[in-house]
C-alpha positions as CSV (number, residue, x, y, z in Angstrom):
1,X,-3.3,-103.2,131.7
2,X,-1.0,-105.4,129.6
3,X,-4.2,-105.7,126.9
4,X,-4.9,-101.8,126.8
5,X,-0.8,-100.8,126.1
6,X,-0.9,-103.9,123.5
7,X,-4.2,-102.4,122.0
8,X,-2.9,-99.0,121.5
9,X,0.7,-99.3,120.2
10,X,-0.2,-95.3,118.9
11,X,-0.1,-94.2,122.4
12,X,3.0,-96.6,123.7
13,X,4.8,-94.2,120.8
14,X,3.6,-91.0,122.6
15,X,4.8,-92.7,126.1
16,X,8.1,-93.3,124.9
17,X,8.8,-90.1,124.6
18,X,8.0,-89.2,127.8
19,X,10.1,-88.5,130.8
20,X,9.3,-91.9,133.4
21,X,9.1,-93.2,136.6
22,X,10.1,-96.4,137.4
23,X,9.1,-98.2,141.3
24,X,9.9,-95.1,142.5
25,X,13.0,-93.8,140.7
26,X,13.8,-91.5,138.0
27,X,15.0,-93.2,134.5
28,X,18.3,-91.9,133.7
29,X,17.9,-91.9,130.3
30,X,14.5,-92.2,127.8
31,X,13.0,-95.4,127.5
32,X,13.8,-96.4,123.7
33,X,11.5,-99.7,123.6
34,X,10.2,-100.2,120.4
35,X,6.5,-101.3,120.2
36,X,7.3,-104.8,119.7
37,X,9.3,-105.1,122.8
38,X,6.5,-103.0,124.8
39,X,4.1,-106.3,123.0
40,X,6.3,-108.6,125.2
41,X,4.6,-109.4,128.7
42,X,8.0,-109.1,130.7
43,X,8.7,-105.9,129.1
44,X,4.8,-104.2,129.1
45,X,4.4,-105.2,132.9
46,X,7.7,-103.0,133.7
47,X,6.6,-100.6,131.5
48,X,2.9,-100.4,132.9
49,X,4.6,-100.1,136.4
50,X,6.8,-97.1,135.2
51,X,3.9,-94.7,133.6
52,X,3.3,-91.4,135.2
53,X,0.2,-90.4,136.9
54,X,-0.5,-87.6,134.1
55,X,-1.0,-90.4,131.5
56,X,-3.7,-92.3,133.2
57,X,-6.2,-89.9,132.4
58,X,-5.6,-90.4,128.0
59,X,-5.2,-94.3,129.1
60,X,-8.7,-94.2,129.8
61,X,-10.0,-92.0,127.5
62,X,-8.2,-94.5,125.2
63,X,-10.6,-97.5,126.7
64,X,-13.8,-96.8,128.8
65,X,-13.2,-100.6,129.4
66,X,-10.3,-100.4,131.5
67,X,-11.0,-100.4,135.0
68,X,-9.5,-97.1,137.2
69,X,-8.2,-99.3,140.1
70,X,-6.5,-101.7,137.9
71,X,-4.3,-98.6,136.5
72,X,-4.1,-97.1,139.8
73,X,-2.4,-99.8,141.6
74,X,0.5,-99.6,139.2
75,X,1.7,-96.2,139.8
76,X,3.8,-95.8,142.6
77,X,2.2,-92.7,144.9
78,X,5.4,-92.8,147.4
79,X,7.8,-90.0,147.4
80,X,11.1,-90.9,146.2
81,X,13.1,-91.5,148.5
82,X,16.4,-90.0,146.4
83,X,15.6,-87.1,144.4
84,X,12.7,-85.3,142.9
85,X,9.9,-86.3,140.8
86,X,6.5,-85.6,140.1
87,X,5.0,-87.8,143.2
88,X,6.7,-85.1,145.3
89,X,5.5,-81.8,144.1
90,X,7.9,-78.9,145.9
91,X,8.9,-75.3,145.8
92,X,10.2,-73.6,142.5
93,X,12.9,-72.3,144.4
94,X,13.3,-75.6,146.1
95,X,13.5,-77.7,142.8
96,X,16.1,-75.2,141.5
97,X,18.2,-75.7,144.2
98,X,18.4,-79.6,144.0
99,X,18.2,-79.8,140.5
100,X,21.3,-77.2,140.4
101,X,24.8,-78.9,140.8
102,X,26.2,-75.6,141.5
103,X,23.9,-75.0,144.9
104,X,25.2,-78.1,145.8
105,X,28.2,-76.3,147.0
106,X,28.2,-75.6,150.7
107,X,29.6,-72.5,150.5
108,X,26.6,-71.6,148.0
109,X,24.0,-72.7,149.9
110,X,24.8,-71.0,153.2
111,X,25.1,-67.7,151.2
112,X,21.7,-68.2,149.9
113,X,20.6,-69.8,153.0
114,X,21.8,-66.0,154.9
115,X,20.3,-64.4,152.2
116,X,17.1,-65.4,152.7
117,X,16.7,-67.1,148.8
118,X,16.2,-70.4,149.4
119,X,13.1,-71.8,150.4
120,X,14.5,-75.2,151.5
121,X,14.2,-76.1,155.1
122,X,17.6,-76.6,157.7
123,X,17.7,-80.3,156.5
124,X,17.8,-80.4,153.2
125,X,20.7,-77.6,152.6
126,X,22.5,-79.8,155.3
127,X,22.0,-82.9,153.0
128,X,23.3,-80.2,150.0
129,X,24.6,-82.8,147.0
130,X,23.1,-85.8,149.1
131,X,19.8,-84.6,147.5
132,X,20.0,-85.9,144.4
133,X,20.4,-89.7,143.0
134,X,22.4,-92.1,144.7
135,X,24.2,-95.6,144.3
136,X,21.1,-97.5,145.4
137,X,18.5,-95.6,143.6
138,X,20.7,-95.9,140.4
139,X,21.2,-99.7,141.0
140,X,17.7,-100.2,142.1
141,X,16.7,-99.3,138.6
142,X,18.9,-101.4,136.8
143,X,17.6,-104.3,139.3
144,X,14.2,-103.4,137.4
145,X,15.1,-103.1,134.0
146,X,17.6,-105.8,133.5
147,X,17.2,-109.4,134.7
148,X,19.9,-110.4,137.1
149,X,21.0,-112.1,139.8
150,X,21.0,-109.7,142.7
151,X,23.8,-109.6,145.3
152,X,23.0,-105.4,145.5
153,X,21.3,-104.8,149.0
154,X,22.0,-106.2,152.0
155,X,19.1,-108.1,152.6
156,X,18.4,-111.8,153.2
157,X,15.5,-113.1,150.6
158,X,14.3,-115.6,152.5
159,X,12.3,-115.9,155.9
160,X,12.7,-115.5,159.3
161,X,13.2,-118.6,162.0
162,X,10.3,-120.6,162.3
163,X,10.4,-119.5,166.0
164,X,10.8,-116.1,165.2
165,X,7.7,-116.2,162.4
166,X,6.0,-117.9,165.4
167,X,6.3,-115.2,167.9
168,X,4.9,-112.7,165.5
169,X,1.3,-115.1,165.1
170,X,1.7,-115.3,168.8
171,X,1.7,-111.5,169.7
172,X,-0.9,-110.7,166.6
173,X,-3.2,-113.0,168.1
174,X,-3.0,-112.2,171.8
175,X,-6.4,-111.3,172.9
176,X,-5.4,-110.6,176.5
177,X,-5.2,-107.9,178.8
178,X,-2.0,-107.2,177.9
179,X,-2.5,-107.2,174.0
180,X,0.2,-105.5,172.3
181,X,-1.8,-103.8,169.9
182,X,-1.8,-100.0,171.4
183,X,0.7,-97.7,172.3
184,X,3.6,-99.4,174.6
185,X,6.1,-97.1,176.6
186,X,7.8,-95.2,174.0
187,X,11.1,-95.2,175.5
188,X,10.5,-99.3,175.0
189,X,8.0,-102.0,175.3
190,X,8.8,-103.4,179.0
191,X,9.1,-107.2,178.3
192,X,11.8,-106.2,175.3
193,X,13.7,-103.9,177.2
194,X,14.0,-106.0,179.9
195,X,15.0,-108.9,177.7
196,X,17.8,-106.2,175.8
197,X,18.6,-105.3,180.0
198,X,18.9,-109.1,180.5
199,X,21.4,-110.1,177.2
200,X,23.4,-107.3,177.5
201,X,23.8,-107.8,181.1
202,X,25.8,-110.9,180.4
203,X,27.6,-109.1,177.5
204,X,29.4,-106.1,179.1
205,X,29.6,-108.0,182.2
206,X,27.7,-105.4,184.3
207,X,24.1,-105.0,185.6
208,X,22.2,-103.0,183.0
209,X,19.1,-100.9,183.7
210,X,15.7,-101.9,181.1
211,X,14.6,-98.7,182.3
212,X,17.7,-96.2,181.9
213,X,20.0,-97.8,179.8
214,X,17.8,-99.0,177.0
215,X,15.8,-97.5,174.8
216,X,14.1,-99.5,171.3
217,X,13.9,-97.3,168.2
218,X,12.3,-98.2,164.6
219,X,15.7,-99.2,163.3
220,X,19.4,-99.2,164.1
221,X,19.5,-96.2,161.4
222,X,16.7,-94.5,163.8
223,X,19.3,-95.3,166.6
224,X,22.3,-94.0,165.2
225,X,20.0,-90.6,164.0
226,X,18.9,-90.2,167.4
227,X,22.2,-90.8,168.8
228,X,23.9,-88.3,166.6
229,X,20.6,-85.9,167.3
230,X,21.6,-85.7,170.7
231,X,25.1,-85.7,170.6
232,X,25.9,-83.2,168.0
233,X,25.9,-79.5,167.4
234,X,27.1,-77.5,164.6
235,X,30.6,-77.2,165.0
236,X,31.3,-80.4,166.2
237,X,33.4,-83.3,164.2
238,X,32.7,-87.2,163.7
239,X,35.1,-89.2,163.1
240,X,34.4,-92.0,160.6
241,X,36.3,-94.8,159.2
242,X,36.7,-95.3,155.9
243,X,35.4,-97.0,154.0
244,X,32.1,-96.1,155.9
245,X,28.3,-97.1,155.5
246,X,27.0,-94.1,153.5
247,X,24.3,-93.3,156.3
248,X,26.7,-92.4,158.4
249,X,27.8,-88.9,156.4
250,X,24.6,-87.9,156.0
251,X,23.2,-88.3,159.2
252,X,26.5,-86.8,160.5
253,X,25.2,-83.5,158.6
254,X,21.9,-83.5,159.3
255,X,22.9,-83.0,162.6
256,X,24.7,-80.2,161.6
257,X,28.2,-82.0,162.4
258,X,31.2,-82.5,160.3
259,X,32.1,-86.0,159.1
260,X,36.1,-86.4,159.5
261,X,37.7,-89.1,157.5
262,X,40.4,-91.8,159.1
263,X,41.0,-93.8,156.0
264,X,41.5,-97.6,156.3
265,X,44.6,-99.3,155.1
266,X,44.5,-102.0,152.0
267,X,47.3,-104.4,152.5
268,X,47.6,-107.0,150.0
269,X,48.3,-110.4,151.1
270,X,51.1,-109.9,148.5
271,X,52.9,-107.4,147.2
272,X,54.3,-108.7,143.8
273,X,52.6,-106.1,140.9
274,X,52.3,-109.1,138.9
275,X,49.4,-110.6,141.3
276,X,46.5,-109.1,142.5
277,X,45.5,-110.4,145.7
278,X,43.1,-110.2,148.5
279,X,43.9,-108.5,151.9
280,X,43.2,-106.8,154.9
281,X,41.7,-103.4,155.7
282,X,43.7,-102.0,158.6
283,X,43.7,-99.1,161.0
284,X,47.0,-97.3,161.6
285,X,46.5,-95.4,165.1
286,X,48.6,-92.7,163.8
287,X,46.0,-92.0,161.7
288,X,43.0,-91.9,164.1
289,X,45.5,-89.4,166.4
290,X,45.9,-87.1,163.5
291,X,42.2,-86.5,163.2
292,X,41.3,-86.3,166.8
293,X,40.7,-82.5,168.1
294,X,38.8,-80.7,170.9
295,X,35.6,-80.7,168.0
296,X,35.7,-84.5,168.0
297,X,32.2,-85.2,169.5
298,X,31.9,-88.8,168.7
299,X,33.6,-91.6,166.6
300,X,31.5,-94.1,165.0
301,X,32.8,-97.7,164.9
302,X,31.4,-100.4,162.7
303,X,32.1,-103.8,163.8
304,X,31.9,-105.9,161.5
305,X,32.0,-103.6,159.7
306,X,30.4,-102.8,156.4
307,X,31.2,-102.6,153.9
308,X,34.6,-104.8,154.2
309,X,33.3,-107.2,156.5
310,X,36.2,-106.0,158.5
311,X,36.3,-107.2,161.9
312,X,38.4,-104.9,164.3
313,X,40.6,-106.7,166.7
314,X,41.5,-105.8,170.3
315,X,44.4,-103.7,169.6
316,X,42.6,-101.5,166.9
317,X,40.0,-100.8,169.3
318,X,42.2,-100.3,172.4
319,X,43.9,-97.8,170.0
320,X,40.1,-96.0,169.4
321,X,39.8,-96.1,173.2
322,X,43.1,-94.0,173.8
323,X,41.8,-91.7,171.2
324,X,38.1,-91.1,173.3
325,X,40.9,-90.4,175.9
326,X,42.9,-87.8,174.5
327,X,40.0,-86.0,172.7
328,X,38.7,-85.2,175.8
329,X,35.7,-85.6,178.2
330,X,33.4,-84.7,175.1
331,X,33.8,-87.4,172.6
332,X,31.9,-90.5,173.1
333,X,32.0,-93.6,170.8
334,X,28.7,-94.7,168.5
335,X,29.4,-98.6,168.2
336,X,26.8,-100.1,165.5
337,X,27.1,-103.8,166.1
338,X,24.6,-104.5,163.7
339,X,26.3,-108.0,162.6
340,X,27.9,-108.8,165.8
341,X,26.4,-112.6,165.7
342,X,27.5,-113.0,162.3
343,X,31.7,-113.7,162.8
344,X,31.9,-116.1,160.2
345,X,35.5,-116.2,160.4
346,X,36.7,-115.3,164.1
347,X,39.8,-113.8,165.2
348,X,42.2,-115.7,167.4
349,X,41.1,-117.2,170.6
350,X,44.3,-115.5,172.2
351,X,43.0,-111.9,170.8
352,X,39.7,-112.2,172.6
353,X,41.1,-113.4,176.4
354,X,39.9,-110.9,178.7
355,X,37.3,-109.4,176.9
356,X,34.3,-111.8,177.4
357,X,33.1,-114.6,174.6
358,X,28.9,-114.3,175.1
359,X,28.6,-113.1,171.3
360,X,31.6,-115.7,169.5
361,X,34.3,-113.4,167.8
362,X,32.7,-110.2,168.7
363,X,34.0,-107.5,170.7
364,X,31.5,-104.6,172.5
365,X,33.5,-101.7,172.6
366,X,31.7,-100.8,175.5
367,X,32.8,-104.3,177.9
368,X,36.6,-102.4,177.3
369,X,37.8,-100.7,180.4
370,X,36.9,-97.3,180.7
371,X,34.3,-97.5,178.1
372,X,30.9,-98.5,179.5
373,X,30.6,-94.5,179.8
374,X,32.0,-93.3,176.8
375,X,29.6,-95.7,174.4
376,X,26.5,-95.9,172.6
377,X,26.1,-99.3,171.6
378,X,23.8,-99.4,168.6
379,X,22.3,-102.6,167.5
380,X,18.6,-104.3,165.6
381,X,16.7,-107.5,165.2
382,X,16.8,-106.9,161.6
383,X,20.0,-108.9,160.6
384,X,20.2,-111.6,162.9
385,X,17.0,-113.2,162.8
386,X,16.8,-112.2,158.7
387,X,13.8,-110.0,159.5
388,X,14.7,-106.7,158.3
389,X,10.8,-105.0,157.5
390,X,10.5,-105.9,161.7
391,X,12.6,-102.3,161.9
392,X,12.7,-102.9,165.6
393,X,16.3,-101.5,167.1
394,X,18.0,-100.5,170.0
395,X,20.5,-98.2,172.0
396,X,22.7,-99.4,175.1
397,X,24.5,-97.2,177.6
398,X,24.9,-95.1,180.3
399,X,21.4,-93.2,181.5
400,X,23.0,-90.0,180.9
401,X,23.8,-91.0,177.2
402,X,20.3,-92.8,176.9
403,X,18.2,-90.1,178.8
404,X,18.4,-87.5,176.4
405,X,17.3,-90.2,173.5
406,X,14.5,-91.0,175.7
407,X,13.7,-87.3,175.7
408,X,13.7,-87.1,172.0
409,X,12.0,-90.0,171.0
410,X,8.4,-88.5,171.6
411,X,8.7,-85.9,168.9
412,X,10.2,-88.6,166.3
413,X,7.1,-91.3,166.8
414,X,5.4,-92.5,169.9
415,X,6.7,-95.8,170.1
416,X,7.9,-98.0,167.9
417,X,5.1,-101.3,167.0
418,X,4.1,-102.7,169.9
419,X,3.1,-106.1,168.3
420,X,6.7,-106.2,166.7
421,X,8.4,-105.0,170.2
422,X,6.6,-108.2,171.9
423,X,7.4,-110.3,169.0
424,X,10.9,-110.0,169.2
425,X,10.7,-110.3,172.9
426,X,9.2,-113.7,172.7
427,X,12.2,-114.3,170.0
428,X,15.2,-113.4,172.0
429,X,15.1,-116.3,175.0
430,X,14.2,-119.0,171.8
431,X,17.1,-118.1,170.0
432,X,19.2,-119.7,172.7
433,X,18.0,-122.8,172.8
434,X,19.3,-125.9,170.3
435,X,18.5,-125.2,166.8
436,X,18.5,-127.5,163.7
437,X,21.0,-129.5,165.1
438,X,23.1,-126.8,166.1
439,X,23.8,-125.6,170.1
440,X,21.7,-122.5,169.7
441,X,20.1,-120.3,166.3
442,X,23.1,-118.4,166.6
443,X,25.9,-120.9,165.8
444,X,23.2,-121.9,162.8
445,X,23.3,-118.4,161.6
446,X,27.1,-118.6,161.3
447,X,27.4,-121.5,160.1
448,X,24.8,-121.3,157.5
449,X,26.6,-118.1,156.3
450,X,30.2,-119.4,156.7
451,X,28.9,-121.5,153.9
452,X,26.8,-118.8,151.5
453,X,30.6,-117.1,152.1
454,X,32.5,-120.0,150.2
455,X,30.0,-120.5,147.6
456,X,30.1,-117.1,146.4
457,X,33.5,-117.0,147.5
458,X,34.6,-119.2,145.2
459,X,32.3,-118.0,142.3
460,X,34.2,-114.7,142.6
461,X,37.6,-116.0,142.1
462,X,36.9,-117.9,139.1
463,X,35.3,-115.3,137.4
464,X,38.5,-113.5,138.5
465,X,38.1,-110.9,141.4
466,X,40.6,-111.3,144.4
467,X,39.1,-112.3,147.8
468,X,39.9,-112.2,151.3
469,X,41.7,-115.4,152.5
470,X,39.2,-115.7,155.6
471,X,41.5,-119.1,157.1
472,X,44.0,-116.1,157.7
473,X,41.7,-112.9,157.9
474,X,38.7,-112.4,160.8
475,X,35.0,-111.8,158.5
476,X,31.5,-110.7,159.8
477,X,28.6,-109.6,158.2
478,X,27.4,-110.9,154.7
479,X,29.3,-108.5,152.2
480,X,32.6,-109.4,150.5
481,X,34.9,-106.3,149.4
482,X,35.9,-107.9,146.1
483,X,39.3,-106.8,144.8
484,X,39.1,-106.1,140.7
485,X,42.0,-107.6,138.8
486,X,43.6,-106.8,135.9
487,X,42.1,-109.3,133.4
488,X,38.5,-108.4,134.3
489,X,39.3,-104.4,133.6
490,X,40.7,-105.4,130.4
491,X,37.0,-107.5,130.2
492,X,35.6,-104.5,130.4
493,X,34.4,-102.6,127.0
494,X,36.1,-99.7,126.8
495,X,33.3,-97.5,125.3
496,X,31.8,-98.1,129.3
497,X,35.2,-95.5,130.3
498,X,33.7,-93.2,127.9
499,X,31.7,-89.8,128.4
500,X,28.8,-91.6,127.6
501,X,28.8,-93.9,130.9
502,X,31.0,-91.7,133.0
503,X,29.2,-88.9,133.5
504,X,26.4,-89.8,136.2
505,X,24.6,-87.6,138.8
506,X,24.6,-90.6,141.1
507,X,28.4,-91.0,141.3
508,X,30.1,-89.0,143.8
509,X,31.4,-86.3,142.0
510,X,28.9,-86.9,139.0
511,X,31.9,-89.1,137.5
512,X,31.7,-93.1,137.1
513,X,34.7,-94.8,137.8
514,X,36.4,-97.9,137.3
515,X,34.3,-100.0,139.9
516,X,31.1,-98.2,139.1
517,X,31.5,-98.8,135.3
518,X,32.2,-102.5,135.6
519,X,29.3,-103.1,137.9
520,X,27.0,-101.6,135.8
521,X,28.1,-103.3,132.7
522,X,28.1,-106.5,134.5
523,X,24.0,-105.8,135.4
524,X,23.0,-104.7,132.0
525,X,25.4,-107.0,130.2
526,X,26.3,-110.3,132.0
527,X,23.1,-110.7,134.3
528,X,24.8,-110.0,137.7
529,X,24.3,-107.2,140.1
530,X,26.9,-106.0,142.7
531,X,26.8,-102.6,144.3
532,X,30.4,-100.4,143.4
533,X,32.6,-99.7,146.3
534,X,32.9,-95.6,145.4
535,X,30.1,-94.6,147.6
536,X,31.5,-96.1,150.7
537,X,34.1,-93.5,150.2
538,X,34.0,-90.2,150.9
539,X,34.2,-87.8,147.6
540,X,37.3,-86.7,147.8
541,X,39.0,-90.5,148.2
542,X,36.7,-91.8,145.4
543,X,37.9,-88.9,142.9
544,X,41.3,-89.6,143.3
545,X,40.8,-93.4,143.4
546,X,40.7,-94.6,146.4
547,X,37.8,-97.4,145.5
548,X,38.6,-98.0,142.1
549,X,39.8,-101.6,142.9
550,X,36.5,-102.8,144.7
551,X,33.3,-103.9,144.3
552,X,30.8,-104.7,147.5
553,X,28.6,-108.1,147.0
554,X,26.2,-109.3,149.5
555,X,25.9,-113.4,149.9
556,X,23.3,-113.2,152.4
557,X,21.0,-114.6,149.3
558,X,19.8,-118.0,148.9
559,X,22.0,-120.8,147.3
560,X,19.7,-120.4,144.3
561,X,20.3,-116.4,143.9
562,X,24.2,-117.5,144.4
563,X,24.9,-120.0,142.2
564,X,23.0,-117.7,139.4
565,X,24.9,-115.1,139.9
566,X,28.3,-117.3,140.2
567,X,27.2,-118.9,136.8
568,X,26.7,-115.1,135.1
569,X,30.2,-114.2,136.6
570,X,31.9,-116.5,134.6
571,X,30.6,-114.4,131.7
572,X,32.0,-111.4,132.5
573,X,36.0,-112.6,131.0
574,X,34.2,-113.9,127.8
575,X,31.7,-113.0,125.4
576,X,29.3,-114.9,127.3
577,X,26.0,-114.3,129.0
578,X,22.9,-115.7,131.2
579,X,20.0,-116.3,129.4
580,X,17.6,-117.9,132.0
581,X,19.8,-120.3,133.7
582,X,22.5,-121.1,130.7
583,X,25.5,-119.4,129.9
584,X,25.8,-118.6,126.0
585,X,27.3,-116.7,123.6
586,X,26.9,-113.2,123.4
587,X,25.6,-113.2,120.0
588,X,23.7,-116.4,119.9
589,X,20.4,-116.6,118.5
C-alpha cells in the first residue's frame, strides 16, 4: 500500500483534498500533508489507514498490481461509534437531524418527534446532542495523528495474570462434556455465578442466591444499561454526582429518565490564592437533600469513583442512605464498584469499623443497614484482573431487583461468552491465593498501582500540576484529577484560547475550554496525552467553569508509557519537546 501512495504522488494530491476517515473517526479538519510527508513510512501507513472506501476503486485503477485484500484490510468497515460517516449510511432526514446543532435541542426534537418529521428512532432523539463527536473520539484521533505518550483511556496496556491467561487456555481447550463453548444459562454461567454468590456472600455478610441475586452481563456498562432499563420510566430522575463518568447521562436518557446533578465539592488543601494546591472532592448532604424528590428513581454512586479517584467514606454514604430514605420506597441505589480492589490509598482503619474489611478500603453500599434492598451492586472482571476485551460483568441484589434484569437479558443477547464466563470462574478462587510474593493477587494489584500512582505522581508535580496528597486523602482506581496551576496556563500559547481552537463540536457546548485546550496542545505539541476534565461535567457546570482547573490522567500504563510521558511533561513549562525518547528544543534541527 505504502509503494502504490509513494508511486502516485498525483493522486495523494487529489486525496488530500478529500474529506477522511481515520480508525474510525471523522478528521476535524483537512489533512494538509504535503507529498513529501505522505513519502514518509510513519506518515503514509496512517494515511493508508485513513482513505475512504470510495477511493479504493481509482487506487486500483491506478495499479492492476496492487492486490484488493491488501487495500481492503486498511479501511475500517465498523460504524463509528460517535457520529456519522460514510461506513454508516442513514436517513436524509436522519443525517439532518444529527448533523443540525439546532435539533439538538430537546425542545426541538420532541416537536418534530410529535410531528411526525423525524425519521430517527426513540433512542437516538433521547441521546439528542450526545450524537455527535465526543471527548474520546476527538482524543482518539489525536492518539493517531500525533505521537505520544498515552495516559487517555482507562485501560491497562499490559496482560492479564498469568493465572488468569491460564484459565482462558484452560476453558478454550476443554474438550469435555461440559465444554463451554455453546450457549450457558443466560441469566449466568452456573460455575461463575456461583463463585459471584460465594465472594459476595462474605462481602455483605449475608447468604446470597447464584440463582436470584446474580446475574453476569457483557460489561459493567451492560450492567448499569440494564439496571437503569428496568428501573426507569420517563418521568423519573437520577441522581448523579458530579463529576460523573459520562456513561452515566447518556444511559440515564436512553432510558428516558432525567439525569439530576449533585455537584461535588473542591477543597483545596490550602486556601492561600498565591498557591495552588491539591484537595479533596467532597459531598455536602445538603446538597444531595436538595435534589431528592418523589421522581428520584435511583442514585448512582461511584466508588472509587472516576473520574477523581474519590473514595467515599462512611459518613458520605450514610448520608446517601438517609437520602434512599426520605425519597421514598421508589428510589433504589446503582453502586458501580468497578475499582473496589484498587484502594491504593485507604481511609482510616477507624472509618471502616463495623462495616466489614473482605475488599481492604472498600465499602459496599449494600453491607450498610437497610441497604441490601435498596441496591444494585454493579461490578466486572475487566479492571481487576487488567482484562478489559473479557467484557464479562455482573449485577448483585435482591431477586426482586435482579428478576426483572433476568427478564430482560434474553432480548439484549443470549448469554454472555461462555468460554469467558468459565474462564473467569476458574480466575476468581486463584486470585486468593499468595501471589508474587504478596498474601493474595489483590494486595499485588495495590501495591503495584500504589506505585504507578507515585511515579506519575511525581511526574505531574514537576511539570507543575497540583496533586492529591494521598498520605492525607483516601485514592482508588487508576486516574489522578490533576489540578492546573497558574504557571502552566501561562505555558499555554495563547492563539490555543482563540476562535480557531475553541470552537469544537466535541466540547460540551461546542466551546473548548481551559482544560480542553491545554490537553490538546500538550498531545499535538509536547508528546503527552491526558483526557480534559470538561466532559465529566455536566454542560451547564462546564460552561460556566466548573472543570476548567482539571485534567484526568490514567497511570494504569506501564512504567515505560509513564516515565515517557513524565519526561514530555516537563516540556510543557518550556519550549521543549519529545522527540523519540529526548527532550529538546522546540526549534532544534
Amino acid at each position: 500500500m505504502i509503494s502504490l501512495l509513494n508511486n502516485h504522488p498525483a493522486f495523494l494530491g487529489l486525496l488530500v483534498q478529500s474529506p477522511l476517515l481515520c480508525n474510525g473517526f471523522i478528521s476535524s479538519k483537512p489533512l494538509s500533508l504535503p507529498t513529501s510527508e505522505l513519502r514518509n513510512p510513519k506518515s503514509a501507513t496512517l494515511f493508508a489507514s485513513s482513505i475512504q472506501k470510495d477511493s479504493i476503486t481509482t487506487l486500483l485503477a491506478l495499479d492492476s498490481d496492487v492486490d484488493e485484500d491488501e487495500i481492503l484490510e486498511t479501511v475500517d468497515r465498523a460504524p463509528c461509534f460517535d457520529g456519522i460517516c460514510e461506513s454508516t449510511p442513514v436517513d436524509g432526514d436522519v443525517a439532518a437531524i444529527l448533523s443540525d446543532t439546532n435539533a439538538y435541542d430537546q425542545d426541538n426534537i420532541q416537536d418534530e418527534a410529535s410531528s411526525g418529521e423525524s425519521h430517527a428512532g426513540e433512542a437516538m432523539l433521547r441521546l439528542g446532542t450526545m450524537t455527535g463527536p465526543t471527548v474520546w473520539s476527538e482524543f482518539g484521533r489525536l492518539s493517531q495523528e500525533y505521537d505520544v505518550a498515552n495516559l487517555g483511556q482507562g485501560f491497562p496496556d499490559w496482560l492479564p495474570p498469568d493465572f488468569a491467561v491460564e484459565a482462558l487456555v484452560s476453558a478454550t481447550i476443554d474438550s469435555t462434556k461440559q465444554s463451554p463453548h455453546q450457549y450457558t444459562r443466560t441469566a449466568g454461567h452456573p460455575n461463575l455465578v456461583k463463585q459471584l454468590a460465594r465472594r459476595y456472600s462474605k462481602h455483605m455478610h449475608r447468604t446470597i442466591d447464584p440463582m436470584n441475586e446474580v446475574s453476569v452481563t457483557v460489561g459493567a456498562s451492560q450492567a448499569l444499561y440494564l439496571s437503569l432499563q428496568t428501573l426507569v420510566k420517563p418521568g423519573d430522575e437520577v441522581i448523579l454526582f458530579e463529576p460523573f463518568f459520562d456513561l452515566y447521562q447518556n444511559q440515564i436518557k436512553l432510558a428516558g429518565g432525567t439525569p439530576v446533578y449533585v455537584p461535588l465539592t473542591f477543597v483545596p488543601y490550602s486556601e492561600d490564592n498565591e498557591e495552588v494546591t491539591g484537595g479533596e472532592w467532597i459531598l455536602e448532604p445538603e446538597k444531595l437533600e436538595q435534589a431528592i424528590s418523589p421522581k428520584t428513581r435511583a442514585i448512582i454512586l461511584n466508588s472509587p469513583h472516576n473520574p477523581t479517584g474519590k473514595v467515599f467514606n462512611v459518613s458520605e454514604m450514610q448520608h446517601i442512605a438517609d437520602s434512599v430514605i426520605a425519597a421514598g420506597p421508589q428510589c433504589v441505589v446503582i453502586s458501580d464498584e468497578v475499582y473496589k480492589y484498587i484502594v491504593h490509598s485507604s481511609p482510616p482503619q477507624d472509618e471502616l469499623l463495623g462495616v466489614g474489611n473482605s475488599c481492604p478500603g472498600h465499602v459496599h453500599f449494600a453491607s450498610l443497614p437497610g441497604m441490601w434492598d435498596r441496591t444494585i451492586t454493579v461490578s466486572s472482571a475487566g479492571k481487576t484482573f487488567s482484562a478489559t476485551g473479557w467484557q464479562v460483568g455482573w449485577c448483585i441484589g435482591p431477586s426482586n431487583l435482579i428478576s426483572p434484569i433476568h427478564q430482560l437479558l434474553p432480548y439484549v443477547q443470549f448469554c454472555a461468552s461462555t468460554v469467558i464466563q468459565e474462564a473467569l470462574a476458574r480466575t476468581l478462587p486463584k486470585a486468593d491465593e499468595p501471589y508474587e510474593g504478596y498474601d493474595s493477587y489483590y494486595e499485588y494489584l495495590n501495591s503495584k498501582y500504589r506505585r504507578k500512582r507515585d511515579l506519575l505522581g511525581k511526574g505531574l508535580k514537576e511539570a507543575g500540576f497540583a496533586i492529591p496528597d494521598y498520605d492525607r486523602t483516601p485514592g482508588g482506581g487508576f486516574f489522578i484529577f490533576a489540578r492546573i496551576t497558574p504557571e502552566l496556563r501561562r505555558a499555554l500559547p495563547a492563539e490555543r484560547m482563540g476562535p480557531e481552537y475553541t470552537k469544537n463540536p466535541a466540547a460540551p457546548g461546542g466551546e473548548a475550554r481551559l482544560d480542553w485546550a491545554l490537553c490538546q496542545w500538550m498531545a499535538e505539541e509536547k508528546g503527552v496525552l491526558c483526557i480534559p476534565s470538561s466532559p465529566f461535567f455536566s454542560r451547564e457546570k462546564a460552561m460556566e467553569g466548573a472543570s476548567d482547573e482539571f485534567i484526568r490522567v490514567a497511570f494504569c500504563k506501564t512504567d515505560e508509557t509513564i516515565e515517557s510521558a513524565a519526561k514530555a511533561l516537563m516540556g510543557v513549562r518550556s519550549n521543549k519537546v519529545l522527540i523519540g525518547s529526548a527532550l529538546v528544543e522546540a526549534n532544534a534541527e
